[in-house]
N, C-alpha and C positions, 0 to 999 in steps of 0.2 A: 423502484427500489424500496425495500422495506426497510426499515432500520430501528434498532429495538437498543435502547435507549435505558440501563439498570441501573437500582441499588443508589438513583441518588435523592437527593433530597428538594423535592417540587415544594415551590411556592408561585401562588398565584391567587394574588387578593381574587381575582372577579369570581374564579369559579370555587373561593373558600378551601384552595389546598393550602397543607401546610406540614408535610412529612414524607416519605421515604414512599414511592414509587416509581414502576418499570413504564415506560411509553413506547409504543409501536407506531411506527411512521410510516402510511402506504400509499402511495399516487397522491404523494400530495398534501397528505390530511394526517392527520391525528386521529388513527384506528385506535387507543386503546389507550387506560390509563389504568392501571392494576397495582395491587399490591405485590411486592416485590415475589420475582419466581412466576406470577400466576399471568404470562402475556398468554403464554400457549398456542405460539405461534413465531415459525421457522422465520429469521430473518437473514436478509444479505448481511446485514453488515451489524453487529452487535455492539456497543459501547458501552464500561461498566463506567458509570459516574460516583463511584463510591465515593465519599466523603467530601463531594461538589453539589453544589446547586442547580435545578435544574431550571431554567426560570420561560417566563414569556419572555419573546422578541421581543423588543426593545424599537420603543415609534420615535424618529425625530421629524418632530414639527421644523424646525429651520435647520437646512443647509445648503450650502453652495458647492453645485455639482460644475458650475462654469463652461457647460455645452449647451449649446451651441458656442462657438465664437471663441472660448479661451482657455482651449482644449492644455496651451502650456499652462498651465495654472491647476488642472484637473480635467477628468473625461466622467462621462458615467460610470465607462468599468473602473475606472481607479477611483474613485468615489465611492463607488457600492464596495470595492473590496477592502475598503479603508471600512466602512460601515460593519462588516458580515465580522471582518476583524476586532470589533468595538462590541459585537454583539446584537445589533441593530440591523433590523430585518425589512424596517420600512423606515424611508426616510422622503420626506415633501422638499421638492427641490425650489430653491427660490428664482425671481425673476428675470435677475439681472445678469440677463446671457450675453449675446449679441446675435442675432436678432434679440430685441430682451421679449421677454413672453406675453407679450399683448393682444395674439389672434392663435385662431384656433387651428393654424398652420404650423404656428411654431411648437404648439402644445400635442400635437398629433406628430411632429417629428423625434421631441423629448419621449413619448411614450413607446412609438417605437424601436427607440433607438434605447431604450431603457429591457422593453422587449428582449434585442437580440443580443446585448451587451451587458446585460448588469446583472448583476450577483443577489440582487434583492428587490422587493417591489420599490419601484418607484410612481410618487404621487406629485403631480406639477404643481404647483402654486403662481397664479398671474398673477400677471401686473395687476393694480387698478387705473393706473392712468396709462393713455398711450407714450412710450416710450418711457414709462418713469417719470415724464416730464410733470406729472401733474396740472396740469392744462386741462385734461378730456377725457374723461375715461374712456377706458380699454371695453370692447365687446363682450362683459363679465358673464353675461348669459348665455351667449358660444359658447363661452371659455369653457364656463360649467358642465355645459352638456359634452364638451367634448372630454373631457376630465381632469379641469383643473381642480383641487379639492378645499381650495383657499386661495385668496388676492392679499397682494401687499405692494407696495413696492419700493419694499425693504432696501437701506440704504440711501433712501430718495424719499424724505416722509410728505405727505401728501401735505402742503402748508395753507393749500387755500379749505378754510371751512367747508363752503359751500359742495365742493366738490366731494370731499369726503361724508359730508349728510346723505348726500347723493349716495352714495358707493354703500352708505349703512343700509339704506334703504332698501338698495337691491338685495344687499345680505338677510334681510327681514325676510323678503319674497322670496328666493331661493332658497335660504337656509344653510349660505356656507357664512363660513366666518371671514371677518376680516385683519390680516395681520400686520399692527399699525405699529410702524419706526417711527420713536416718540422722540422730535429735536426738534428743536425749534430753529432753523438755521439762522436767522436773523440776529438770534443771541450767541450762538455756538459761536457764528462772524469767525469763521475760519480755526477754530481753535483743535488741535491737536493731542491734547492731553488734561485731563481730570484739571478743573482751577482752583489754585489754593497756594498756597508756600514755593510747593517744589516744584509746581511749573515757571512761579514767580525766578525759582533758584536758578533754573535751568534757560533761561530764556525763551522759554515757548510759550505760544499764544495758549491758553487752556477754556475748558468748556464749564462753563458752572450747572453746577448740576438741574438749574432751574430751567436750563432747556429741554432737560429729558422730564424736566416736573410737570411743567405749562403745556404742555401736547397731552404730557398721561391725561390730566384734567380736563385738557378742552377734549380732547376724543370720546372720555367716557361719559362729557355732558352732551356731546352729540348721539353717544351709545343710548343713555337715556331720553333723547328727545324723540328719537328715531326708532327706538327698539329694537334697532340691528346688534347683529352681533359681533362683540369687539373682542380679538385677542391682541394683549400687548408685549411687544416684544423685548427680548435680551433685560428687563428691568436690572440698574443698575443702581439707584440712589434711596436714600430710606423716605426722602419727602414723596416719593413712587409709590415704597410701598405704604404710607401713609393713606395717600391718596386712592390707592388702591382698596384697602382695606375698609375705610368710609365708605366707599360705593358701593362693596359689596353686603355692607352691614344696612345700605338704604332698597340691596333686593335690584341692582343693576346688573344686568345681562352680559357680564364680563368674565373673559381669564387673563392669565399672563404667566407668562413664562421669565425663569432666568436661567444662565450659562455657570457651568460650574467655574468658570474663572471669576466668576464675580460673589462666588462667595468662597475663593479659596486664594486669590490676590488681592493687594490693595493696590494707589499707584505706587508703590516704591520698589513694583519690579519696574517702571520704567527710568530709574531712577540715571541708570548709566546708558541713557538715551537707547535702551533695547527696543529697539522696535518688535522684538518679537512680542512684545506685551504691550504692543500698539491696538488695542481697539476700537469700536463704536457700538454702542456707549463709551468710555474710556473707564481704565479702574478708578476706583477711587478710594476711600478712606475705609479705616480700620470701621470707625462707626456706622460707614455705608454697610461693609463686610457683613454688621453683627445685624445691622437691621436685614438684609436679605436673608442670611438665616434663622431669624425669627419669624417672617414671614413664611418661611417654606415652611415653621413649625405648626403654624396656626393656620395655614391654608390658605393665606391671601395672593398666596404666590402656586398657581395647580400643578404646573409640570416643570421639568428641568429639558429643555435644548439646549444640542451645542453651537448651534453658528459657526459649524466647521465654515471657513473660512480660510481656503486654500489659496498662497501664491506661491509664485516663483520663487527660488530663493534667492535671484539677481534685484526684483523687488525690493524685497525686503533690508537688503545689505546698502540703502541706499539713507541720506540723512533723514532724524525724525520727522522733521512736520513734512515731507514728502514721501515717504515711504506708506504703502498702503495698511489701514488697520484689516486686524485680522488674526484668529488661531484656527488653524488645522486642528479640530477637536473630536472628532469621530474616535478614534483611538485609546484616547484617554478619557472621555469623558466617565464613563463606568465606574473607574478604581477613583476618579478624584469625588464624583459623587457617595461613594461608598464612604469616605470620610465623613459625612452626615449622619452616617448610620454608627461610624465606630466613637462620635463625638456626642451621642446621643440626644442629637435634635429632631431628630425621627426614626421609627423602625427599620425594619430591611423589608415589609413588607406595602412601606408606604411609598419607598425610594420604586418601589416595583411598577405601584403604579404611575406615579409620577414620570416616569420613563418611558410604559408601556400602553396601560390601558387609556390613561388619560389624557394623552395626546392624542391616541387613535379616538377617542371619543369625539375631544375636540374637533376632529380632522373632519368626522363622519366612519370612519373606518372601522371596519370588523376585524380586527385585531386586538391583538392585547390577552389574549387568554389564553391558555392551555386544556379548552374544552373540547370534548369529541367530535370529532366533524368537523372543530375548523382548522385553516390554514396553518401548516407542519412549521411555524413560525416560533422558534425556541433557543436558547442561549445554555449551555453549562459551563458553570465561572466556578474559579477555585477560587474560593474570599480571602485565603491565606496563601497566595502564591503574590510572591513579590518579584518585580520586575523597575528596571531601568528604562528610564524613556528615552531611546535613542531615535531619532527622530529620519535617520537617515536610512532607519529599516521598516519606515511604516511604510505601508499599502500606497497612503496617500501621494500627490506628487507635491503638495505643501508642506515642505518641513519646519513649515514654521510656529514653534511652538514656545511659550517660558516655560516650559517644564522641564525640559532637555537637560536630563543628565540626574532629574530625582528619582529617588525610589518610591512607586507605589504601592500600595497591594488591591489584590483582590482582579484577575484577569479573565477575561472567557478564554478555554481549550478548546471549545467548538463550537459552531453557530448552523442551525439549520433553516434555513430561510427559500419557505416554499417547498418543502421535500427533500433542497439539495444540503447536505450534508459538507462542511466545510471542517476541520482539524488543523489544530496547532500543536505544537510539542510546546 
């Protein structure tokens, strides 16, 4: 199907665009990138994007697609459709399935069931230890070759040193990276919610944020011993990105990533025990807020994921310290991030790549651009179209979200992911 794509306004840091072009979509690819009027060439299916954006697909490094195994929670096709609806064309799914992703069985079932079922590419992410357990590692060398494109095993941070040297190390050899949930559980000791005042107010056991500190630290001094490569996930606290920042000013081999809930809530959405604003890391304070978005200003922080994190809404309706953390983020993540852009803590072309390119770089992925020849992978978002987040019309089968019921702006009308052409009114 050809599909000729007008009259809107392309940006894409990698390939240096940044104005008013027509794009032709054929088998697949990106035949053509012309100024406006000059495709010269008949298509199926025309689209004028006047006065929208035309942008790259959109990479998420972490999400939970929950297939295998907990198919009520999300499926791949409800996953990717949640995705292609967010604007997001590749998304690396994480571990902790059931089988959780530790062999290259279960990794060769995700991929084709991604294949025959999913609306966008998907990229597996393994375990590193067998079953999460952290005990042994997982067979990361199969993994690899079969196509996992990064290890973690996220939600389950790997606490024994030794074994994560280990797991750097392979990362050296190979050359993926590895995606480290930074908690120390020993201190977290069950805790449910951000430590401070208002977990004090509320009766619940809470996390001090020195458990997400003491992992960033110890991982990125085995990043350095080791020379593996470390990405750090969900970053939620400023002594993170402190520490973060130091490392990379001594020339350590690190990224890290944060979620837009973590620079667009504190904890006082959990204030009336919402578990919808239950997560891991947990929110935390105004001052965590302002250091995460100084970070993202100055680069110590590379990409933004959303750790879509889809349950059930039976889950979730259940009391706080047992109810699962977790946001259903695919959907919203775009318009909450664009809020960096209209607060000006960064460009619109930095937000591009932090979304796009630079994740796919991280991943290894050839994505991220809107250049000739590659993958028909592309988003156009009306930056001024405002919308309500109603959470019982998303894609996803997770409605669980703290946004429910605000106004955002800035949405994609269509998402093309892989040639196929997707529309929203």
């Amino acid at each position: 199907m050809r599909i000729l794509i007008i009259n809107g306004h392309v940006i894409d840091p990698v390939a240096g665009m940044d104005g008013k072009f027509d794009i032709l979509v054929e088998d697949g690819r990106i035949a053509g990138i012309t100024p406006p009027g000059k495709a010269g060439s008949k298509a199926d299916h025309v689209m004028d994007a006047g006065g929208m954006h035309v942008l790259p697909g959109l990479v998420d490094l972490h999400v939970h697609l929950r297939e295998p195994g907990f198919t009520h929670k999300e499926t791949i096709k409800t996953g990717t459709e949640a995705a292609v609806r967010g604007g997001f064309t590749s998304v690396c799914a994480m571990p902790n399935t059931s089988p959780v992703n530790d062999s290259p069985g279960t990794t060769d079932y995700m991929l084709r069931k991604a294949a025959s079922e999913g609306l966008c590419d998907v990229y597996p992410v393994g375990a590193i230890t067998k079953g999460q357990k952290g005990e042994e590692l997982a067979p990361l060398g199969l993994m690899y070759e079969e196509g996992c494109v990064a290890f973690s095993d996220d939600g389950s941070p790997v606490m024994n040193p030794l074994i994560m040297r280990r797991a750097l190390e392979y990362s050296r050899a190979f050359g993926f990276p590895l995606i480290s949930h930074c908690e120390d559980l020993d201190l977290a000791d069950g805790g449910v919610m951000n430590e401070g005042l208002l977990s004090f107010s509320m009766g619940l056991k809470g996390i001090p944020n020195a458990s997400e500190e003491i992992m960033v630290h110890r991982d990125i001094t085995l990043a350095e011993l080791t020379g593996g490569r470390l990405h750090l996930a969900h970053i939620s606290s400023a002594g993170s990105v402190r520490i973060i920042r130091q490392a990379k000013e001594r020339g350590v081999n690190i990224t890290a990533e944060t979620c837009p809930h973590y620079f667009t809530l504190t904890e006082e959405a959990t204030a009336d025990f919402n578990t919808a604003a239950k997560v891991n890391p947990p929110l935390r304070t105004q001052a965590d807020v302002d250091a995460i978005r100084a970070g993202i200003k100055d680069g110590t922080i590379d990409i933004i994921a959303t750790d879509h994190a889809p349950h059930h809404k039976n889950e979730k309706m259940r009391e706080f310290d047992i109810a699962p953390p977790g946001i259903s983020g695919l959907e919203t993540a775009l318009a909450l991030s664009l809020g960096l852009v209209r607060d000006g803590v960064i460009d619109l072309g930095r937000l591009i790549a932090m979304m796009s390119s630079a994740p796919a770089a991280i991943a290894g992925l050839d994505k991220g651009s809107l250049r000739e020849g590659a993958s028909a992978d592309l988003v156009v978002v009306d930056l001024d179209r405002e919308f309500i987040v109603e959470p019982e019309k998303f894609a996803s089968k997770g409605m669980n979200t703290p946004f429910a019921g605000q106004r955002l702006k800035g949405r994609p009308v269509a998402t093309v992911a892989g040639g196929r052409l997707y529309e929203w009114k």
